[in-house]
mmCIF entry with sequence, helices, sheets and N, C-alpha, C, O atoms, coordinates in Angstrom:
data_MODEL
# 
_entry.id   MODEL 
# 
_entity.id                         1 
_entity.type                       polymer 
_entity.pdbx_number_of_molecules   1 
# 
_entity_poly.entity_id                      1 
_entity_poly.type                           'polypeptide(L)' 
_entity_poly.nstd_linkage                   no 
_entity_poly.nstd_monomer                   no 
_entity_poly.pdbx_seq_one_letter_code       
;(UNK)(UNK)(UNK)(UNK)(UNK)(UNK)(UNK)(UNK)(UNK)(UNK)(UNK)(UNK)(UNK)(UNK)(UNK)(UNK)
(UNK)(UNK)(UNK)(UNK)(UNK)(UNK)(UNK)(UNK)(UNK)(UNK)(UNK)(UNK)(UNK)(UNK)(UNK)(UNK)
(UNK)(UNK)(UNK)(UNK)(UNK)(UNK)(UNK)(UNK)(UNK)(UNK)(UNK)(UNK)(UNK)(UNK)(UNK)(UNK)
(UNK)(UNK)(UNK)(UNK)(UNK)(UNK)(UNK)
;
_entity_poly.pdbx_seq_one_letter_code_can   XXXXXXXXXXXXXXXXXXXXXXXXXXXXXXXXXXXXXXXXXXXXXXXXXXXXXXX 
_entity_poly.pdbx_strand_id                 A 
# 
loop_
_entity_poly_seq.entity_id 
_entity_poly_seq.num 
_entity_poly_seq.mon_id 
_entity_poly_seq.hetero 
1 1  UNK n 
1 2  UNK n 
1 3  UNK n 
1 4  UNK n 
1 5  UNK n 
1 6  UNK n 
1 7  UNK n 
1 8  UNK n 
1 9  UNK n 
1 10 UNK n 
1 11 UNK n 
1 12 UNK n 
1 13 UNK n 
1 14 UNK n 
1 15 UNK n 
1 16 UNK n 
1 17 UNK n 
1 18 UNK n 
1 19 UNK n 
1 20 UNK n 
1 21 UNK n 
1 22 UNK n 
1 23 UNK n 
1 24 UNK n 
1 25 UNK n 
1 26 UNK n 
1 27 UNK n 
1 28 UNK n 
1 29 UNK n 
1 30 UNK n 
1 31 UNK n 
1 32 UNK n 
1 33 UNK n 
1 34 UNK n 
1 35 UNK n 
1 36 UNK n 
1 37 UNK n 
1 38 UNK n 
1 39 UNK n 
1 40 UNK n 
1 41 UNK n 
1 42 UNK n 
1 43 UNK n 
1 44 UNK n 
1 45 UNK n 
1 46 UNK n 
1 47 UNK n 
1 48 UNK n 
1 49 UNK n 
1 50 UNK n 
1 51 UNK n 
1 52 UNK n 
1 53 UNK n 
1 54 UNK n 
1 55 UNK n 
# 
_struct_asym.id          A 
_struct_asym.entity_id   1 
# 
_struct_conf.conf_type_id            HELX_P 
_struct_conf.id                      HELX_P1 
_struct_conf.pdbx_PDB_helix_id       AA1 
_struct_conf.beg_label_comp_id       UNK 
_struct_conf.beg_label_asym_id       A 
_struct_conf.beg_label_seq_id        17 
_struct_conf.pdbx_beg_PDB_ins_code   ? 
_struct_conf.end_label_comp_id       UNK 
_struct_conf.end_label_asym_id       A 
_struct_conf.end_label_seq_id        51 
_struct_conf.pdbx_end_PDB_ins_code   ? 
_struct_conf.beg_auth_comp_id        UNK 
_struct_conf.beg_auth_asym_id        A 
_struct_conf.beg_auth_seq_id         17 
_struct_conf.end_auth_comp_id        UNK 
_struct_conf.end_auth_asym_id        A 
_struct_conf.end_auth_seq_id         51 
_struct_conf.pdbx_PDB_helix_class    1 
_struct_conf.details                 ? 
_struct_conf.pdbx_PDB_helix_length   35 
# 
_struct_conf_type.id          HELX_P 
_struct_conf_type.criteria    ? 
_struct_conf_type.reference   ? 
# 
loop_
_atom_site.group_PDB 
_atom_site.id 
_atom_site.type_symbol 
_atom_site.label_atom_id 
_atom_site.label_alt_id 
_atom_site.label_comp_id 
_atom_site.label_asym_id 
_atom_site.label_entity_id 
_atom_site.label_seq_id 
_atom_site.pdbx_PDB_ins_code 
_atom_site.Cartn_x 
_atom_site.Cartn_y 
_atom_site.Cartn_z 
_atom_site.occupancy 
_atom_site.B_iso_or_equiv 
_atom_site.pdbx_formal_charge 
_atom_site.auth_seq_id 
_atom_site.auth_comp_id 
_atom_site.auth_asym_id 
_atom_site.auth_atom_id 
_atom_site.pdbx_PDB_model_num 
ATOM 1   N N  . UNK A 1 1  ? 45.510  -24.091 1.757  1.00 0.00 ? 1  UNK A N  1 
ATOM 2   C CA . UNK A 1 1  ? 44.268  -23.752 2.401  1.00 0.00 ? 1  UNK A CA 1 
ATOM 3   C C  . UNK A 1 1  ? 43.942  -22.296 2.094  1.00 0.00 ? 1  UNK A C  1 
ATOM 4   O O  . UNK A 1 1  ? 44.811  -21.426 2.155  1.00 0.00 ? 1  UNK A O  1 
ATOM 5   N N  . UNK A 1 2  ? 42.690  -22.043 1.766  1.00 0.00 ? 2  UNK A N  1 
ATOM 6   C CA . UNK A 1 2  ? 42.271  -20.689 1.411  1.00 0.00 ? 2  UNK A CA 1 
ATOM 7   C C  . UNK A 1 2  ? 42.119  -19.835 2.662  1.00 0.00 ? 2  UNK A C  1 
ATOM 8   O O  . UNK A 1 2  ? 41.695  -20.307 3.717  1.00 0.00 ? 2  UNK A O  1 
ATOM 9   N N  . UNK A 1 3  ? 42.477  -18.575 2.514  1.00 0.00 ? 3  UNK A N  1 
ATOM 10  C CA . UNK A 1 3  ? 42.350  -17.651 3.636  1.00 0.00 ? 3  UNK A CA 1 
ATOM 11  C C  . UNK A 1 3  ? 40.879  -17.277 3.828  1.00 0.00 ? 3  UNK A C  1 
ATOM 12  O O  . UNK A 1 3  ? 40.131  -17.136 2.861  1.00 0.00 ? 3  UNK A O  1 
ATOM 13  N N  . UNK A 1 4  ? 40.489  -17.123 5.062  1.00 0.00 ? 4  UNK A N  1 
ATOM 14  C CA . UNK A 1 4  ? 39.100  -16.749 5.363  1.00 0.00 ? 4  UNK A CA 1 
ATOM 15  C C  . UNK A 1 4  ? 38.889  -15.286 4.995  1.00 0.00 ? 4  UNK A C  1 
ATOM 16  O O  . UNK A 1 4  ? 39.676  -14.412 5.360  1.00 0.00 ? 4  UNK A O  1 
ATOM 17  N N  . UNK A 1 5  ? 37.811  -15.045 4.263  1.00 0.00 ? 5  UNK A N  1 
ATOM 18  C CA . UNK A 1 5  ? 37.489  -13.674 3.872  1.00 0.00 ? 5  UNK A CA 1 
ATOM 19  C C  . UNK A 1 5  ? 36.445  -13.119 4.823  1.00 0.00 ? 5  UNK A C  1 
ATOM 20  O O  . UNK A 1 5  ? 35.489  -13.803 5.187  1.00 0.00 ? 5  UNK A O  1 
ATOM 21  N N  . UNK A 1 6  ? 36.639  -11.887 5.215  1.00 0.00 ? 6  UNK A N  1 
ATOM 22  C CA . UNK A 1 6  ? 35.637  -11.244 6.063  1.00 0.00 ? 6  UNK A CA 1 
ATOM 23  C C  . UNK A 1 6  ? 34.546  -10.657 5.172  1.00 0.00 ? 6  UNK A C  1 
ATOM 24  O O  . UNK A 1 6  ? 34.813  -10.156 4.079  1.00 0.00 ? 6  UNK A O  1 
ATOM 25  N N  . UNK A 1 7  ? 33.333  -10.730 5.657  1.00 0.00 ? 7  UNK A N  1 
ATOM 26  C CA . UNK A 1 7  ? 32.203  -10.190 4.899  1.00 0.00 ? 7  UNK A CA 1 
ATOM 27  C C  . UNK A 1 7  ? 32.095  -8.700  5.199  1.00 0.00 ? 7  UNK A C  1 
ATOM 28  O O  . UNK A 1 7  ? 31.969  -8.284  6.351  1.00 0.00 ? 7  UNK A O  1 
ATOM 29  N N  . UNK A 1 8  ? 32.148  -7.914  4.136  1.00 0.00 ? 8  UNK A N  1 
ATOM 30  C CA . UNK A 1 8  ? 32.051  -6.475  4.290  1.00 0.00 ? 8  UNK A CA 1 
ATOM 31  C C  . UNK A 1 8  ? 30.636  -6.029  3.957  1.00 0.00 ? 8  UNK A C  1 
ATOM 32  O O  . UNK A 1 8  ? 30.020  -6.570  3.039  1.00 0.00 ? 8  UNK A O  1 
ATOM 33  N N  . UNK A 1 9  ? 30.112  -5.051  4.686  1.00 0.00 ? 9  UNK A N  1 
ATOM 34  C CA . UNK A 1 9  ? 28.762  -4.572  4.389  1.00 0.00 ? 9  UNK A CA 1 
ATOM 35  C C  . UNK A 1 9  ? 28.700  -3.921  3.012  1.00 0.00 ? 9  UNK A C  1 
ATOM 36  O O  . UNK A 1 9  ? 29.659  -3.300  2.555  1.00 0.00 ? 9  UNK A O  1 
ATOM 37  N N  . UNK A 1 10 ? 27.569  -4.077  2.375  1.00 0.00 ? 10 UNK A N  1 
ATOM 38  C CA . UNK A 1 10 ? 27.378  -3.508  1.046  1.00 0.00 ? 10 UNK A CA 1 
ATOM 39  C C  . UNK A 1 10 ? 26.484  -2.288  1.173  1.00 0.00 ? 10 UNK A C  1 
ATOM 40  O O  . UNK A 1 10 ? 25.420  -2.353  1.788  1.00 0.00 ? 10 UNK A O  1 
ATOM 41  N N  . UNK A 1 11 ? 26.909  -1.189  0.600  1.00 0.00 ? 11 UNK A N  1 
ATOM 42  C CA . UNK A 1 11 ? 26.100  0.017   0.650  1.00 0.00 ? 11 UNK A CA 1 
ATOM 43  C C  . UNK A 1 11 ? 25.176  0.056   -0.554 1.00 0.00 ? 11 UNK A C  1 
ATOM 44  O O  . UNK A 1 11 ? 25.621  -0.101  -1.691 1.00 0.00 ? 11 UNK A O  1 
ATOM 45  N N  . UNK A 1 12 ? 23.887  0.266   -0.305 1.00 0.00 ? 12 UNK A N  1 
ATOM 46  C CA . UNK A 1 12 ? 22.930  0.345   -1.391 1.00 0.00 ? 12 UNK A CA 1 
ATOM 47  C C  . UNK A 1 12 ? 23.036  1.697   -2.076 1.00 0.00 ? 12 UNK A C  1 
ATOM 48  O O  . UNK A 1 12 ? 23.237  2.725   -1.430 1.00 0.00 ? 12 UNK A O  1 
ATOM 49  N N  . UNK A 1 13 ? 22.899  1.678   -3.376 1.00 0.00 ? 13 UNK A N  1 
ATOM 50  C CA . UNK A 1 13 ? 22.935  2.930   -4.118 1.00 0.00 ? 13 UNK A CA 1 
ATOM 51  C C  . UNK A 1 13 ? 21.612  3.665   -3.943 1.00 0.00 ? 13 UNK A C  1 
ATOM 52  O O  . UNK A 1 13 ? 20.551  3.055   -4.075 1.00 0.00 ? 13 UNK A O  1 
ATOM 53  N N  . UNK A 1 14 ? 21.653  4.942   -3.652 1.00 0.00 ? 14 UNK A N  1 
ATOM 54  C CA . UNK A 1 14 ? 20.404  5.694   -3.554 1.00 0.00 ? 14 UNK A CA 1 
ATOM 55  C C  . UNK A 1 14 ? 19.724  5.772   -4.917 1.00 0.00 ? 14 UNK A C  1 
ATOM 56  O O  . UNK A 1 14 ? 20.386  5.943   -5.941 1.00 0.00 ? 14 UNK A O  1 
ATOM 57  N N  . UNK A 1 15 ? 18.414  5.647   -4.922 1.00 0.00 ? 15 UNK A N  1 
ATOM 58  C CA . UNK A 1 15 ? 17.679  5.645   -6.185 1.00 0.00 ? 15 UNK A CA 1 
ATOM 59  C C  . UNK A 1 15 ? 16.988  6.961   -6.465 1.00 0.00 ? 15 UNK A C  1 
ATOM 60  O O  . UNK A 1 15 ? 16.407  7.130   -7.537 1.00 0.00 ? 15 UNK A O  1 
ATOM 61  N N  . UNK A 1 16 ? 17.032  7.879   -5.552 1.00 0.00 ? 16 UNK A N  1 
ATOM 62  C CA . UNK A 1 16 ? 16.383  9.166   -5.754 1.00 0.00 ? 16 UNK A CA 1 
ATOM 63  C C  . UNK A 1 16 ? 15.184  9.321   -4.844 1.00 0.00 ? 16 UNK A C  1 
ATOM 64  O O  . UNK A 1 16 ? 14.654  8.338   -4.324 1.00 0.00 ? 16 UNK A O  1 
ATOM 65  N N  . UNK A 1 17 ? 14.759  10.557  -4.653 1.00 0.00 ? 17 UNK A N  1 
ATOM 66  C CA . UNK A 1 17 ? 13.678  10.815  -3.701 1.00 0.00 ? 17 UNK A CA 1 
ATOM 67  C C  . UNK A 1 17 ? 12.317  10.275  -4.147 1.00 0.00 ? 17 UNK A C  1 
ATOM 68  O O  . UNK A 1 17 ? 11.501  9.900   -3.306 1.00 0.00 ? 17 UNK A O  1 
ATOM 69  N N  . UNK A 1 18 ? 12.066  10.232  -5.439 1.00 0.00 ? 18 UNK A N  1 
ATOM 70  C CA . UNK A 1 18 ? 10.761  9.768   -5.916 1.00 0.00 ? 18 UNK A CA 1 
ATOM 71  C C  . UNK A 1 18 ? 10.611  8.271   -5.679 1.00 0.00 ? 18 UNK A C  1 
ATOM 72  O O  . UNK A 1 18 ? 9.584   7.824   -5.168 1.00 0.00 ? 18 UNK A O  1 
ATOM 73  N N  . UNK A 1 19 ? 11.618  7.501   -6.042 1.00 0.00 ? 19 UNK A N  1 
ATOM 74  C CA . UNK A 1 19 ? 11.570  6.057   -5.839 1.00 0.00 ? 19 UNK A CA 1 
ATOM 75  C C  . UNK A 1 19 ? 11.510  5.740   -4.351 1.00 0.00 ? 19 UNK A C  1 
ATOM 76  O O  . UNK A 1 19 ? 10.803  4.820   -3.941 1.00 0.00 ? 19 UNK A O  1 
ATOM 77  N N  . UNK A 1 20 ? 12.246  6.497   -3.538 1.00 0.00 ? 20 UNK A N  1 
ATOM 78  C CA . UNK A 1 20 ? 12.226  6.286   -2.098 1.00 0.00 ? 20 UNK A CA 1 
ATOM 79  C C  . UNK A 1 20 ? 10.839  6.559   -1.530 1.00 0.00 ? 20 UNK A C  1 
ATOM 80  O O  . UNK A 1 20 ? 10.356  5.796   -0.694 1.00 0.00 ? 20 UNK A O  1 
ATOM 81  N N  . UNK A 1 21 ? 10.197  7.628   -1.966 1.00 0.00 ? 21 UNK A N  1 
ATOM 82  C CA . UNK A 1 21 ? 8.848   7.955   -1.492 1.00 0.00 ? 21 UNK A CA 1 
ATOM 83  C C  . UNK A 1 21 ? 7.852   6.885   -1.908 1.00 0.00 ? 21 UNK A C  1 
ATOM 84  O O  . UNK A 1 21 ? 6.979   6.519   -1.119 1.00 0.00 ? 21 UNK A O  1 
ATOM 85  N N  . UNK A 1 22 ? 7.963   6.375   -3.129 1.00 0.00 ? 22 UNK A N  1 
ATOM 86  C CA . UNK A 1 22 ? 7.072   5.315   -3.595 1.00 0.00 ? 22 UNK A CA 1 
ATOM 87  C C  . UNK A 1 22 ? 7.290   4.047   -2.775 1.00 0.00 ? 22 UNK A C  1 
ATOM 88  O O  . UNK A 1 22 ? 6.329   3.395   -2.366 1.00 0.00 ? 22 UNK A O  1 
ATOM 89  N N  . UNK A 1 23 ? 8.538   3.702   -2.537 1.00 0.00 ? 23 UNK A N  1 
ATOM 90  C CA . UNK A 1 23 ? 8.839   2.500   -1.759 1.00 0.00 ? 23 UNK A CA 1 
ATOM 91  C C  . UNK A 1 23 ? 8.319   2.627   -0.331 1.00 0.00 ? 23 UNK A C  1 
ATOM 92  O O  . UNK A 1 23 ? 7.784   1.661   0.213  1.00 0.00 ? 23 UNK A O  1 
ATOM 93  N N  . UNK A 1 24 ? 8.462   3.785   0.279  1.00 0.00 ? 24 UNK A N  1 
ATOM 94  C CA . UNK A 1 24 ? 7.956   3.982   1.634  1.00 0.00 ? 24 UNK A CA 1 
ATOM 95  C C  . UNK A 1 24 ? 6.435   3.919   1.669  1.00 0.00 ? 24 UNK A C  1 
ATOM 96  O O  . UNK A 1 24 ? 5.862   3.382   2.618  1.00 0.00 ? 24 UNK A O  1 
ATOM 97  N N  . UNK A 1 25 ? 5.778   4.456   0.658  1.00 0.00 ? 25 UNK A N  1 
ATOM 98  C CA . UNK A 1 25 ? 4.320   4.412   0.593  1.00 0.00 ? 25 UNK A CA 1 
ATOM 99  C C  . UNK A 1 25 ? 3.831   2.980   0.436  1.00 0.00 ? 25 UNK A C  1 
ATOM 100 O O  . UNK A 1 25 ? 2.893   2.564   1.118  1.00 0.00 ? 25 UNK A O  1 
ATOM 101 N N  . UNK A 1 26 ? 4.453   2.232   -0.448 1.00 0.00 ? 26 UNK A N  1 
ATOM 102 C CA . UNK A 1 26 ? 4.067   0.827   -0.642 1.00 0.00 ? 26 UNK A CA 1 
ATOM 103 C C  . UNK A 1 26 ? 4.308   0.044   0.645  1.00 0.00 ? 26 UNK A C  1 
ATOM 104 O O  . UNK A 1 26 ? 3.470   -0.765  1.044  1.00 0.00 ? 26 UNK A O  1 
ATOM 105 N N  . UNK A 1 27 ? 5.429   0.274   1.288  1.00 0.00 ? 27 UNK A N  1 
ATOM 106 C CA . UNK A 1 27 ? 5.723   -0.403  2.541  1.00 0.00 ? 27 UNK A CA 1 
ATOM 107 C C  . UNK A 1 27 ? 4.708   -0.065  3.623  1.00 0.00 ? 27 UNK A C  1 
ATOM 108 O O  . UNK A 1 27 ? 4.296   -0.942  4.383  1.00 0.00 ? 27 UNK A O  1 
ATOM 109 N N  . UNK A 1 28 ? 4.307   1.187   3.698  1.00 0.00 ? 28 UNK A N  1 
ATOM 110 C CA . UNK A 1 28 ? 3.309   1.592   4.694  1.00 0.00 ? 28 UNK A CA 1 
ATOM 111 C C  . UNK A 1 28 ? 1.969   0.923   4.422  1.00 0.00 ? 28 UNK A C  1 
ATOM 112 O O  . UNK A 1 28 ? 1.311   0.468   5.357  1.00 0.00 ? 28 UNK A O  1 
ATOM 113 N N  . UNK A 1 29 ? 1.549   0.852   3.154  1.00 0.00 ? 29 UNK A N  1 
ATOM 114 C CA . UNK A 1 29 ? 0.289   0.182   2.811  1.00 0.00 ? 29 UNK A CA 1 
ATOM 115 C C  . UNK A 1 29 ? 0.348   -1.304  3.167  1.00 0.00 ? 29 UNK A C  1 
ATOM 116 O O  . UNK A 1 29 ? -0.620  -1.855  3.691  1.00 0.00 ? 29 UNK A O  1 
ATOM 117 N N  . UNK A 1 30 ? 1.464   -1.944  2.889  1.00 0.00 ? 30 UNK A N  1 
ATOM 118 C CA . UNK A 1 30 ? 1.595   -3.362  3.233  1.00 0.00 ? 30 UNK A CA 1 
ATOM 119 C C  . UNK A 1 30 ? 1.549   -3.565  4.749  1.00 0.00 ? 30 UNK A C  1 
ATOM 120 O O  . UNK A 1 30 ? 0.905   -4.494  5.239  1.00 0.00 ? 30 UNK A O  1 
ATOM 121 N N  . UNK A 1 31 ? 2.231   -2.697  5.479  1.00 0.00 ? 31 UNK A N  1 
ATOM 122 C CA . UNK A 1 31 ? 2.241   -2.800  6.939  1.00 0.00 ? 31 UNK A CA 1 
ATOM 123 C C  . UNK A 1 31 ? 0.852   -2.574  7.510  1.00 0.00 ? 31 UNK A C  1 
ATOM 124 O O  . UNK A 1 31 ? 0.404   -3.331  8.371  1.00 0.00 ? 31 UNK A O  1 
ATOM 125 N N  . UNK A 1 32 ? 0.164   -1.534  7.038  1.00 0.00 ? 32 UNK A N  1 
ATOM 126 C CA . UNK A 1 32 ? -1.179  -1.245  7.531  1.00 0.00 ? 32 UNK A CA 1 
ATOM 127 C C  . UNK A 1 32 ? -2.163  -2.329  7.115  1.00 0.00 ? 32 UNK A C  1 
ATOM 128 O O  . UNK A 1 32 ? -3.074  -2.661  7.873  1.00 0.00 ? 32 UNK A O  1 
ATOM 129 N N  . UNK A 1 33 ? -1.991  -2.880  5.924  1.00 0.00 ? 33 UNK A N  1 
ATOM 130 C CA . UNK A 1 33 ? -2.861  -3.960  5.471  1.00 0.00 ? 33 UNK A CA 1 
ATOM 131 C C  . UNK A 1 33 ? -2.689  -5.201  6.324  1.00 0.00 ? 33 UNK A C  1 
ATOM 132 O O  . UNK A 1 33 ? -3.671  -5.857  6.670  1.00 0.00 ? 33 UNK A O  1 
ATOM 133 N N  . UNK A 1 34 ? -1.465  -5.526  6.664  1.00 0.00 ? 34 UNK A N  1 
ATOM 134 C CA . UNK A 1 34 ? -1.222  -6.688  7.513  1.00 0.00 ? 34 UNK A CA 1 
ATOM 135 C C  . UNK A 1 34 ? -1.796  -6.451  8.907  1.00 0.00 ? 34 UNK A C  1 
ATOM 136 O O  . UNK A 1 34 ? -2.373  -7.361  9.501  1.00 0.00 ? 34 UNK A O  1 
ATOM 137 N N  . UNK A 1 35 ? -1.644  -5.257  9.424  1.00 0.00 ? 35 UNK A N  1 
ATOM 138 C CA . UNK A 1 35 ? -2.213  -4.934  10.731 1.00 0.00 ? 35 UNK A CA 1 
ATOM 139 C C  . UNK A 1 35 ? -3.729  -4.981  10.707 1.00 0.00 ? 35 UNK A C  1 
ATOM 140 O O  . UNK A 1 35 ? -4.356  -5.476  11.644 1.00 0.00 ? 35 UNK A O  1 
ATOM 141 N N  . UNK A 1 36 ? -4.320  -4.465  9.635  1.00 0.00 ? 36 UNK A N  1 
ATOM 142 C CA . UNK A 1 36 ? -5.773  -4.506  9.498  1.00 0.00 ? 36 UNK A CA 1 
ATOM 143 C C  . UNK A 1 36 ? -6.295  -5.921  9.392  1.00 0.00 ? 36 UNK A C  1 
ATOM 144 O O  . UNK A 1 36 ? -7.325  -6.254  9.979  1.00 0.00 ? 36 UNK A O  1 
ATOM 145 N N  . UNK A 1 37 ? -5.589  -6.757  8.647  1.00 0.00 ? 37 UNK A N  1 
ATOM 146 C CA . UNK A 1 37 ? -5.989  -8.158  8.519  1.00 0.00 ? 37 UNK A CA 1 
ATOM 147 C C  . UNK A 1 37 ? -5.905  -8.856  9.871  1.00 0.00 ? 37 UNK A C  1 
ATOM 148 O O  . UNK A 1 37 ? -6.773  -9.662  10.206 1.00 0.00 ? 37 UNK A O  1 
ATOM 149 N N  . UNK A 1 38 ? -4.888  -8.560  10.635 1.00 0.00 ? 38 UNK A N  1 
ATOM 150 C CA . UNK A 1 38 ? -4.741  -9.153  11.966 1.00 0.00 ? 38 UNK A CA 1 
ATOM 151 C C  . UNK A 1 38 ? -5.893  -8.748  12.872 1.00 0.00 ? 38 UNK A C  1 
ATOM 152 O O  . UNK A 1 38 ? -6.461  -9.589  13.568 1.00 0.00 ? 38 UNK A O  1 
ATOM 153 N N  . UNK A 1 39 ? -6.241  -7.469  12.870 1.00 0.00 ? 39 UNK A N  1 
ATOM 154 C CA . UNK A 1 39 ? -7.345  -6.989  13.705 1.00 0.00 ? 39 UNK A CA 1 
ATOM 155 C C  . UNK A 1 39 ? -8.656  -7.624  13.255 1.00 0.00 ? 39 UNK A C  1 
ATOM 156 O O  . UNK A 1 39 ? -9.458  -8.036  14.094 1.00 0.00 ? 39 UNK A O  1 
ATOM 157 N N  . UNK A 1 40 ? -8.887  -7.711  11.952 1.00 0.00 ? 40 UNK A N  1 
ATOM 158 C CA . UNK A 1 40 ? -10.120 -8.306  11.428 1.00 0.00 ? 40 UNK A CA 1 
ATOM 159 C C  . UNK A 1 40 ? -10.242 -9.772  11.839 1.00 0.00 ? 40 UNK A C  1 
ATOM 160 O O  . UNK A 1 40 ? -11.292 -10.195 12.325 1.00 0.00 ? 40 UNK A O  1 
ATOM 161 N N  . UNK A 1 41 ? -9.188  -10.540 11.649 1.00 0.00 ? 41 UNK A N  1 
ATOM 162 C CA . UNK A 1 41 ? -9.231  -11.964 11.995 1.00 0.00 ? 41 UNK A CA 1 
ATOM 163 C C  . UNK A 1 41 ? -9.416  -12.143 13.502 1.00 0.00 ? 41 UNK A C  1 
ATOM 164 O O  . UNK A 1 41 ? -10.156 -13.026 13.934 1.00 0.00 ? 41 UNK A O  1 
ATOM 165 N N  . UNK A 1 42 ? -8.757  -11.320 14.294 1.00 0.00 ? 42 UNK A N  1 
ATOM 166 C CA . UNK A 1 42 ? -8.910  -11.411 15.740 1.00 0.00 ? 42 UNK A CA 1 
ATOM 167 C C  . UNK A 1 42 ? -10.342 -11.088 16.157 1.00 0.00 ? 42 UNK A C  1 
ATOM 168 O O  . UNK A 1 42 ? -10.922 -11.793 16.982 1.00 0.00 ? 42 UNK A O  1 
ATOM 169 N N  . UNK A 1 43 ? -10.908 -10.035 15.597 1.00 0.00 ? 43 UNK A N  1 
ATOM 170 C CA . UNK A 1 43 ? -12.280 -9.651  15.943 1.00 0.00 ? 43 UNK A CA 1 
ATOM 171 C C  . UNK A 1 43 ? -13.268 -10.733 15.520 1.00 0.00 ? 43 UNK A C  1 
ATOM 172 O O  . UNK A 1 43 ? -14.193 -11.050 16.268 1.00 0.00 ? 43 UNK A O  1 
ATOM 173 N N  . UNK A 1 44 ? -13.084 -11.304 14.332 1.00 0.00 ? 44 UNK A N  1 
ATOM 174 C CA . UNK A 1 44 ? -13.986 -12.373 13.877 1.00 0.00 ? 44 UNK A CA 1 
ATOM 175 C C  . UNK A 1 44 ? -13.856 -13.611 14.756 1.00 0.00 ? 44 UNK A C  1 
ATOM 176 O O  . UNK A 1 44 ? -14.852 -14.271 15.053 1.00 0.00 ? 44 UNK A O  1 
ATOM 177 N N  . UNK A 1 45 ? -12.645 -13.924 15.168 1.00 0.00 ? 45 UNK A N  1 
ATOM 178 C CA . UNK A 1 45 ? -12.442 -15.091 16.024 1.00 0.00 ? 45 UNK A CA 1 
ATOM 179 C C  . UNK A 1 45 ? -13.121 -14.896 17.365 1.00 0.00 ? 45 UNK A C  1 
ATOM 180 O O  . UNK A 1 45 ? -13.781 -15.811 17.858 1.00 0.00 ? 45 UNK A O  1 
ATOM 181 N N  . UNK A 1 46 ? -12.977 -13.726 17.966 1.00 0.00 ? 46 UNK A N  1 
ATOM 182 C CA . UNK A 1 46 ? -13.615 -13.444 19.249 1.00 0.00 ? 46 UNK A CA 1 
ATOM 183 C C  . UNK A 1 46 ? -15.136 -13.464 19.087 1.00 0.00 ? 46 UNK A C  1 
ATOM 184 O O  . UNK A 1 46 ? -15.841 -13.987 19.949 1.00 0.00 ? 46 UNK A O  1 
ATOM 185 N N  . UNK A 1 47 ? -15.643 -12.901 17.995 1.00 0.00 ? 47 UNK A N  1 
ATOM 186 C CA . UNK A 1 47 ? -17.095 -12.904 17.767 1.00 0.00 ? 47 UNK A CA 1 
ATOM 187 C C  . UNK A 1 47 ? -17.608 -14.319 17.586 1.00 0.00 ? 47 UNK A C  1 
ATOM 188 O O  . UNK A 1 47 ? -18.678 -14.652 18.094 1.00 0.00 ? 47 UNK A O  1 
ATOM 189 N N  . UNK A 1 48 ? -16.865 -15.165 16.871 1.00 0.00 ? 48 UNK A N  1 
ATOM 190 C CA . UNK A 1 48 ? -17.291 -16.556 16.668 1.00 0.00 ? 48 UNK A CA 1 
ATOM 191 C C  . UNK A 1 48 ? -17.236 -17.339 17.972 1.00 0.00 ? 48 UNK A C  1 
ATOM 192 O O  . UNK A 1 48 ? -18.071 -18.216 18.193 1.00 0.00 ? 48 UNK A O  1 
ATOM 193 N N  . UNK A 1 49 ? -16.279 -17.046 18.837 1.00 0.00 ? 49 UNK A N  1 
ATOM 194 C CA . UNK A 1 49 ? -16.197 -17.727 20.119 1.00 0.00 ? 49 UNK A CA 1 
ATOM 195 C C  . UNK A 1 49 ? -17.394 -17.352 21.010 1.00 0.00 ? 49 UNK A C  1 
ATOM 196 O O  . UNK A 1 49 ? -17.881 -18.181 21.778 1.00 0.00 ? 49 UNK A O  1 
ATOM 197 N N  . UNK A 1 50 ? -17.858 -16.111 20.903 1.00 0.00 ? 50 UNK A N  1 
ATOM 198 C CA . UNK A 1 50 ? -19.012 -15.686 21.693 1.00 0.00 ? 50 UNK A CA 1 
ATOM 199 C C  . UNK A 1 50 ? -20.292 -16.333 21.195 1.00 0.00 ? 50 UNK A C  1 
ATOM 200 O O  . UNK A 1 50 ? -21.211 -16.557 21.983 1.00 0.00 ? 50 UNK A O  1 
ATOM 201 N N  . UNK A 1 51 ? -20.377 -16.639 19.899 1.00 0.00 ? 51 UNK A N  1 
ATOM 202 C CA . UNK A 1 51 ? -21.587 -17.193 19.315 1.00 0.00 ? 51 UNK A CA 1 
ATOM 203 C C  . UNK A 1 51 ? -21.723 -18.685 19.553 1.00 0.00 ? 51 UNK A C  1 
ATOM 204 O O  . UNK A 1 51 ? -22.836 -19.208 19.505 1.00 0.00 ? 51 UNK A O  1 
ATOM 205 N N  . UNK A 1 52 ? -20.641 -19.381 19.806 1.00 0.00 ? 52 UNK A N  1 
ATOM 206 C CA . UNK A 1 52 ? -20.719 -20.826 19.977 1.00 0.00 ? 52 UNK A CA 1 
ATOM 207 C C  . UNK A 1 52 ? -21.389 -21.142 21.300 1.00 0.00 ? 52 UNK A C  1 
ATOM 208 O O  . UNK A 1 52 ? -21.131 -20.495 22.315 1.00 0.00 ? 52 UNK A O  1 
ATOM 209 N N  . UNK A 1 53 ? -22.245 -22.139 21.273 1.00 0.00 ? 53 UNK A N  1 
ATOM 210 C CA . UNK A 1 53 ? -22.958 -22.544 22.479 1.00 0.00 ? 53 UNK A CA 1 
ATOM 211 C C  . UNK A 1 53 ? -22.201 -23.635 23.206 1.00 0.00 ? 53 UNK A C  1 
ATOM 212 O O  . UNK A 1 53 ? -21.145 -24.079 22.757 1.00 0.00 ? 53 UNK A O  1 
ATOM 213 N N  . UNK A 1 54 ? -22.737 -24.057 24.310 1.00 0.00 ? 54 UNK A N  1 
ATOM 214 C CA . UNK A 1 54 ? -22.086 -25.112 25.071 1.00 0.00 ? 54 UNK A CA 1 
ATOM 215 C C  . UNK A 1 54 ? -22.511 -26.487 24.598 1.00 0.00 ? 54 UNK A C  1 
ATOM 216 O O  . UNK A 1 54 ? -22.008 -27.487 25.110 1.00 0.00 ? 54 UNK A O  1 
ATOM 217 N N  . UNK A 1 55 ? -23.423 -26.573 23.635 1.00 0.00 ? 55 UNK A N  1 
ATOM 218 C CA . UNK A 1 55 ? -23.923 -27.858 23.171 1.00 0.00 ? 55 UNK A CA 1 
ATOM 219 C C  . UNK A 1 55 ? -23.297 -28.231 21.921 1.00 0.00 ? 55 UNK A C  1 
ATOM 220 O O  . UNK A 1 55 ? -23.596 -29.292 21.374 1.00 0.00 ? 55 UNK A O  1 
# 
C-alpha cells in the first residue's frame, strides 16, 4: 500500500515589479468592469420594471 503524501504549498516565483504592476492593473480593470456591468444591468432592470404596466 502506498504511503499518503501530504500536499505542500507551492511558492510562486516573483516575476518582477513591471509584470506585477501590469497584472494588478489588468485585474483592477476586470474587477471594475464586472462591477460596472452589474450596476448597469441592475439599473436597466429596475428601469424596465418601472416602465411595465399592469395590463
Amino acid at each position: 500500500m502506498a504511503a499518503a503524501r501530504t500536499i505542500e504549498p507551492v511558492m510562486l516565483d516573483p516575476k518582477g515589479p513591471v509584470i506585477t504592476a501590469i497584472a494588478c492593473t489588468v485585474g483592477a480593470f476586470l474587477f471594475l468592469g464586472a462591477g460596472g456591468a452589474f450596476v448597469y444591468v441592475t439599473a436597466r432592470t429596475v428601469a424596465d420594471l418601472d416602465e411595465t404596466g399592469s395590463g
